[in-house]
N, C-alpha and C positions, 0 to 999 in steps of 0.2 A: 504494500500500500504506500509504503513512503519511497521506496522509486519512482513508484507514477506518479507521485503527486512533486518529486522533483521533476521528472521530466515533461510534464505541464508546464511546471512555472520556467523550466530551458524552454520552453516553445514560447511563451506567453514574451521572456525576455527575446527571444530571434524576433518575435513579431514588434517587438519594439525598439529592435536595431534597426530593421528594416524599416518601419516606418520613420525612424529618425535619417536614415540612408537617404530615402526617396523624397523627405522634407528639402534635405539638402539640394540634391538632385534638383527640383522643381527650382530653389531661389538660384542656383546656378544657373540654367535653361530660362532663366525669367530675366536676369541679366545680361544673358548672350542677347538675347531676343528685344531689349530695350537699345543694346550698343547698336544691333543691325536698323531698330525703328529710325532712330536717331541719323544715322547716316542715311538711308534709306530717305527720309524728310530731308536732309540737305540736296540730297541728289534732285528730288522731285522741286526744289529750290532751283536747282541748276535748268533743270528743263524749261521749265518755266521761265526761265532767265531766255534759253533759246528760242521759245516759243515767242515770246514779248519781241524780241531782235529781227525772229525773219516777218514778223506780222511788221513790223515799220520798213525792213526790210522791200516787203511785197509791193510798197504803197509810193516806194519812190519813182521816181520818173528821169531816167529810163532803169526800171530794173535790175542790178546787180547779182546777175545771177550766179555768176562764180560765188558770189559771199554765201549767197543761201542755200547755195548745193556743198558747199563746206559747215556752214552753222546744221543745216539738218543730218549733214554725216554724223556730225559730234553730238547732237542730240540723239540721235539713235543710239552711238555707244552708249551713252549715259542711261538711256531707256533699258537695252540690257543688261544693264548691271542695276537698274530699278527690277527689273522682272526677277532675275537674280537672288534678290535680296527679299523680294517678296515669297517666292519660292521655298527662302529658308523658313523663312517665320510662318509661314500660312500653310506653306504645299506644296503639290505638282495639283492645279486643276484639273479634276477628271468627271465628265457628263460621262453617265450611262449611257445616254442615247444622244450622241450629238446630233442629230438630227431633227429632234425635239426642241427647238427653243423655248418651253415651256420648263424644260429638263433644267434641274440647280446642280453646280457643277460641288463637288466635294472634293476637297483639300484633303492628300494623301503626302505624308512624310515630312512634316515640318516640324517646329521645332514646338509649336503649338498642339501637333497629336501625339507628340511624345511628351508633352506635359499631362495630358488626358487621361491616356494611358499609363502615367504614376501613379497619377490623383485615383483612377479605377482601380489599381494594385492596392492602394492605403484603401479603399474603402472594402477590397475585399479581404485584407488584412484585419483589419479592427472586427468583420463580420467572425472569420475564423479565432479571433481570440476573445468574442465574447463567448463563441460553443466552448472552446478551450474551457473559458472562467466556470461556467455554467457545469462541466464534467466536473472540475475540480471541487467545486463547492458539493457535490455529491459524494465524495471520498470523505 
């Protein structure tokens, strides 16, 4: 009787290593995730900066078209590495049915479903060490 009722409370303790592991885990991934936001808003700064440039750009007379086929190069780079960046913290965008525009697209492998996916780890953790408590208290 007194092994199992140690070897409950080594489980009860795993489940609260673990749960302190994956606390961690999330404010780490929550930090990565604010440094990419952060950059990610300056970028979309920049765009915008180009965007503003070839719209005055468009409107002059005659045209300058070398500048605006150079400014929308370097805007698109920059868009890139906005999609990039969004990719990390959100996903890979994936429709079931692309064909459907009605279809909402779900965000697969970011940094955001792997927060999720903790958060569902801790809350089936705490479920398993309340049966745990609940066996123990019967010994």
């Amino acid at each position: 009787m007194n092994k199992k009722k140690a070897f409950y409370q080594r489980l009860i303790d795993k489940i609260e290593e673990g749960r302190w592991n994956g606390e961690l885990r999330i404010i780490v991934l929550k930090q990565i995730r604010e440094g990419i936001r952060q950059q990610f808003d300056k970028i979309s700064d920049v765009i915008k900066g180009f965007e503003d440039n070839l719209e005055k750009l468009r409107l002059e007379n005659p045209r300058p078209t070398e500048k605006i086929n150079k400014l929308q190069d370097e805007k698109h780079k920059y868009e890139l590495d906005a999609d990039k960046m969004k990719e990390q913290m959100m996903g890979k965008a994936i429709k079931d049915r692309p064909d459907d525009p009605e279809c909402v697209a779900e965000y697969h492998g970011g940094i955001d479903e792997e927060i999720k996916s903790i958060e569902q780890n801790l809350i089936g953790g705490d479920e398993f060490r309340k049966v745990i408590e609940k066996e123990l208290k019967k010994l």
